[in-house]
C-alpha positions as protocol buffer text, in pm:
chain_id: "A"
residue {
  index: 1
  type: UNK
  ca { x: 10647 y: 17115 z: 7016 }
}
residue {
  index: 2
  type: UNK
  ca { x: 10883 y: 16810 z: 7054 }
}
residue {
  index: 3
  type: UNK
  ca { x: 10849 y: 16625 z: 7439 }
}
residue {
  index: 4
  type: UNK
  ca { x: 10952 y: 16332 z: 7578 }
}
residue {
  index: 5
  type: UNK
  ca { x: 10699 y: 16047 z: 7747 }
}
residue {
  index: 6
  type: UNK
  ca { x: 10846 y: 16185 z: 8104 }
}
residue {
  index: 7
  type: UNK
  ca { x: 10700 y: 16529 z: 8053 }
}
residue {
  index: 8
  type: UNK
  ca { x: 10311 y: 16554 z: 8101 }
}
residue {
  index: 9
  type: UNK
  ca { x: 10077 y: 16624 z: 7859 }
}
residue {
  index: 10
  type: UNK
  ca { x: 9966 y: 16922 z: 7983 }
}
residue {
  index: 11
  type: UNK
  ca { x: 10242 y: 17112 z: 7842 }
}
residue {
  index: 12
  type: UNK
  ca { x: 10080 y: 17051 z: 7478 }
}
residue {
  index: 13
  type: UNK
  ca { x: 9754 y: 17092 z: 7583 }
}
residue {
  index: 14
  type: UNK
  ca { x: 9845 y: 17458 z: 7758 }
}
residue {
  index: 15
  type: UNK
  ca { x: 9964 y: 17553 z: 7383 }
}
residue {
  index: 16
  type: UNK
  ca { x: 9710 y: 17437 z: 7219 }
}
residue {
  index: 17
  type: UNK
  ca { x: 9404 y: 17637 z: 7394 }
}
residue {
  index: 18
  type: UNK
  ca { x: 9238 y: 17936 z: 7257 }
}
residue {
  index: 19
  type: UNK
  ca { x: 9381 y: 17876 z: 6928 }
}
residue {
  index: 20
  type: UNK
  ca { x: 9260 y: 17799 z: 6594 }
}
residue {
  index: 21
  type: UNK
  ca { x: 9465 y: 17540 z: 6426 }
}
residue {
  index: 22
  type: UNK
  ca { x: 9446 y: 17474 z: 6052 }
}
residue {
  index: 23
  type: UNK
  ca { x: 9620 y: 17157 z: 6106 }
}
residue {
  index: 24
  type: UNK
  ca { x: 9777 y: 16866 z: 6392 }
}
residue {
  index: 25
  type: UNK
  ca { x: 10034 y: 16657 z: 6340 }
}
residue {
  index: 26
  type: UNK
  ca { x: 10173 y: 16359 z: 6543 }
}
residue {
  index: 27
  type: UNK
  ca { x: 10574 y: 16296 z: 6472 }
}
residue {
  index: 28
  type: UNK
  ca { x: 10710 y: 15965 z: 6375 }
}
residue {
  index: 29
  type: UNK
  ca { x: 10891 y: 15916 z: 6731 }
}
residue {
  index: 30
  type: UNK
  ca { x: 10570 y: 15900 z: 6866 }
}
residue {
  index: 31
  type: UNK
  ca { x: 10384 y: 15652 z: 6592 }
}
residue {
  index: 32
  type: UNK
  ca { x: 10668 y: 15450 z: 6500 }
}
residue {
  index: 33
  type: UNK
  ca { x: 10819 y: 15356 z: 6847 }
}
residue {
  index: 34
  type: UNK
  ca { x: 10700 y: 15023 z: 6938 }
}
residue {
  index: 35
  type: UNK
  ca { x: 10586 y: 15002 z: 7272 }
}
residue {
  index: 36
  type: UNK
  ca { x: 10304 y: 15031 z: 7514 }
}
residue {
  index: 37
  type: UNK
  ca { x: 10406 y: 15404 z: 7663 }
}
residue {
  index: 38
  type: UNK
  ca { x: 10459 y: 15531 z: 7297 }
}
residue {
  index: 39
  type: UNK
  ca { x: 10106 y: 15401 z: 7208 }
}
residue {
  index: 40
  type: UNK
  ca { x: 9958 y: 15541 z: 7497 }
}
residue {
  index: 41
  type: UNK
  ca { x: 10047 y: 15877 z: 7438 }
}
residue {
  index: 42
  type: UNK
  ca { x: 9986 y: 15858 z: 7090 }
}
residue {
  index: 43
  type: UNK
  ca { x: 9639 y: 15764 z: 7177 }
}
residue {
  index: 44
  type: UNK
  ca { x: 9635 y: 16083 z: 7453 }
}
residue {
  index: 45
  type: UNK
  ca { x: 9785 y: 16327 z: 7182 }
}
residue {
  index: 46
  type: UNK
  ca { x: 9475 y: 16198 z: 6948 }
}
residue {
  index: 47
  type: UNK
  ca { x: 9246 y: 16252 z: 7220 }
}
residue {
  index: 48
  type: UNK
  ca { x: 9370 y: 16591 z: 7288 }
}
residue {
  index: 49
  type: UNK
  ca { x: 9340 y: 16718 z: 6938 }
}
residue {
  index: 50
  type: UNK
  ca { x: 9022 y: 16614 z: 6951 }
}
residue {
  index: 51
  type: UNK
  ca { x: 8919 y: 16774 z: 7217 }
}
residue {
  index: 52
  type: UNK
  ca { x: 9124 y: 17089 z: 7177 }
}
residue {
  index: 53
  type: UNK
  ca { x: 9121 y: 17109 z: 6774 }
}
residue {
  index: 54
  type: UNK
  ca { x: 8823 y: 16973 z: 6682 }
}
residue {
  index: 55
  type: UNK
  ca { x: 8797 y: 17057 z: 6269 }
}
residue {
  index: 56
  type: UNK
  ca { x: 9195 y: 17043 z: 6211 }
}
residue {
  index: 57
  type: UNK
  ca { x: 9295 y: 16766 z: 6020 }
}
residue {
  index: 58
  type: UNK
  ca { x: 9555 y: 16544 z: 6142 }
}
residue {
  index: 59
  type: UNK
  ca { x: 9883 y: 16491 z: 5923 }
}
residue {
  index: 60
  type: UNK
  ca { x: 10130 y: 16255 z: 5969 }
}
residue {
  index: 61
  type: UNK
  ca { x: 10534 y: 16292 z: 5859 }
}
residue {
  index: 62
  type: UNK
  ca { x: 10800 y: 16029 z: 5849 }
}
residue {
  index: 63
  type: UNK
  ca { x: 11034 y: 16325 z: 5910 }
}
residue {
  index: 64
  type: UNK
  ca { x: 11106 y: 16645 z: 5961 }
}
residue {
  index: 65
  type: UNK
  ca { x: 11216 y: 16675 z: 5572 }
}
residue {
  index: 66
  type: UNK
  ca { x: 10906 y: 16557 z: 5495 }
}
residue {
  index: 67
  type: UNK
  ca { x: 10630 y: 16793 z: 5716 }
}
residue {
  index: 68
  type: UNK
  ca { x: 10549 y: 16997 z: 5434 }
}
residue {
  index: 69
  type: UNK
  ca { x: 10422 y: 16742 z: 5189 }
}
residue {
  index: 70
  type: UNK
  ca { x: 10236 y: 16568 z: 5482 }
}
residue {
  index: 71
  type: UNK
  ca { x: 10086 y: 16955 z: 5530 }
}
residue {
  index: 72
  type: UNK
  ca { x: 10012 y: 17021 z: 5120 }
}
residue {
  index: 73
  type: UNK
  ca { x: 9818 y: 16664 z: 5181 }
}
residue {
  index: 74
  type: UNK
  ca { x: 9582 y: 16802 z: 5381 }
}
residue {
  index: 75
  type: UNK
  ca { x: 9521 y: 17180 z: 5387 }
}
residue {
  index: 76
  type: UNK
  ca { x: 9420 y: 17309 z: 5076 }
}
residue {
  index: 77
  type: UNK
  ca { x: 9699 y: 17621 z: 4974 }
}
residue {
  index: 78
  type: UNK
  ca { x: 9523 y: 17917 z: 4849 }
}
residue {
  index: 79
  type: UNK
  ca { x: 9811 y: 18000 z: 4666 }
}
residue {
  index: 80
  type: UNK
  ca { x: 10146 y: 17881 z: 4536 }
}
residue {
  index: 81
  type: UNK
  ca { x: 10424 y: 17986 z: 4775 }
}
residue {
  index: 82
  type: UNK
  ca { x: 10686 y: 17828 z: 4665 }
}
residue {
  index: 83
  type: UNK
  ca { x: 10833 y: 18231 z: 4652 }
}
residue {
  index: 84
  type: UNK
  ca { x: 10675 y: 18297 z: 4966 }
}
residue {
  index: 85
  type: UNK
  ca { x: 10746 y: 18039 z: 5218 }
}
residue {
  index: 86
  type: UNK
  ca { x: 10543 y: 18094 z: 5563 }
}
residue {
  index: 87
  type: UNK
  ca { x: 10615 y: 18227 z: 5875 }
}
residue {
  index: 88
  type: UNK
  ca { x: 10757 y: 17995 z: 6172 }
}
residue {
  index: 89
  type: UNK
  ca { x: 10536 y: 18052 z: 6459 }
}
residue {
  index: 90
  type: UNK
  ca { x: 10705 y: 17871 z: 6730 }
}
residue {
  index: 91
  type: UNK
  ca { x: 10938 y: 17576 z: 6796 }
}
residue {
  index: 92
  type: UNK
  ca { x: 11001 y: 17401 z: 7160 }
}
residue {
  index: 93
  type: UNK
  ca { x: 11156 y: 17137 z: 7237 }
}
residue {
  index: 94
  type: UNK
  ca { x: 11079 y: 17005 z: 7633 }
}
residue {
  index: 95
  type: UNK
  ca { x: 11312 y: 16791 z: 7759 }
}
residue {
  index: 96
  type: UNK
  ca { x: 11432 y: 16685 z: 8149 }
}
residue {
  index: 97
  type: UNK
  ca { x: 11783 y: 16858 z: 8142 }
}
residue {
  index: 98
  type: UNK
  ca { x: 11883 y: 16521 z: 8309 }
}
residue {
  index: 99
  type: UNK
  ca { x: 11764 y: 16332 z: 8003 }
}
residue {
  index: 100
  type: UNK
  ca { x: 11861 y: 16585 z: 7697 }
}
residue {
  index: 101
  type: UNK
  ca { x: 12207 y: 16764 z: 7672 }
}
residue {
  index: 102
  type: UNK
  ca { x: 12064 y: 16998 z: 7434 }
}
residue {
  index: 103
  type: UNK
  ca { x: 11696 y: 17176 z: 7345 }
}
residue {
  index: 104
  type: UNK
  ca { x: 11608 y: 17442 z: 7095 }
}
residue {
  index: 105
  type: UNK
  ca { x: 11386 y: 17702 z: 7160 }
}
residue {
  index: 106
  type: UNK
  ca { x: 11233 y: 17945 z: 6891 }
}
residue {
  index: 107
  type: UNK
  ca { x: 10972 y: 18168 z: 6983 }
}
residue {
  index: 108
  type: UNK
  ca { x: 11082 y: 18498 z: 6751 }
}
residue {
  index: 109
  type: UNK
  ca { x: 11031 y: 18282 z: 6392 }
}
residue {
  index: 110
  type: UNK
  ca { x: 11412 y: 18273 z: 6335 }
}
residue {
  index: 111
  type: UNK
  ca { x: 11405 y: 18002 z: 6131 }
}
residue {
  index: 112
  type: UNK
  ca { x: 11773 y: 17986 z: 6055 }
}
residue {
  index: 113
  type: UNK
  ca { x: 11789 y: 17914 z: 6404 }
}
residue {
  index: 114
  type: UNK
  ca { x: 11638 y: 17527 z: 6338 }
}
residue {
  index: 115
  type: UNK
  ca { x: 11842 y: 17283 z: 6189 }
}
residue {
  index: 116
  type: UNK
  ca { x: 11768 y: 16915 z: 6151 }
}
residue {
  index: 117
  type: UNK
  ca { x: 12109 y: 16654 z: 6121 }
}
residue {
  index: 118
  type: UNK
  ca { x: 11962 y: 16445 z: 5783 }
}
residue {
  index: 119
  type: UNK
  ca { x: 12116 y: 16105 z: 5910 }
}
């Protein structure tokens, strides 16, 4: 789930309940932005994990190319799937319509339906 600082927190923490989670990650846009608000909710998103996802390890990405090899760091594959690439769960993006001209949305596991622009 992708959010901006405006939306509240409770949004992730709604997803994140009565789940088991093998894994947490906290985006670049959140650790690399330098600013008091950013660090603030990267402290709140750490919190949260905690609280909510207790014994999943915490990855970190510079990128959205680069999510899987932050994910092979920490959680041990049982198997080699480089034939047999998972399934996508989910992906939200929550954004004030005001703020963002365009979200995606994928709840079905389409994952032709997420593209990233590289630049």
């Amino acid at each position: 789930m992708f959010q901006g600082p405006e939306e509240p927190l409770s949004n992730l923490a709604d997803r994140l309940k009565g789940k088991h989670w093998d894994f947490t990650s906290i985006g670049f846009g959140v650790r690399g932005f330098a600013n008091g608000t950013a660090t603030t909710r990267f402290e709140d998103i750490s919190y949260l994990f905690g609280e909510l996802a207790p014994t999943a390890p915490s990855v970190y990405n510079w990128g959205p190319t680069s999510f899987a090899e932050a994910v092979t760091r920490r959680v041990k594959l049982t198997e080699d799937c480089t034939d047999k690439p998972g399934k996508l769960l989910g992906y939200e993006e929550l954004c004030d319509p005001s703020i963002c001209e365009k979200t995606t949305n994928i709840l079905d596991g389409d994952l032709d339906k997420l593209t990233f622009d590289e630049n």
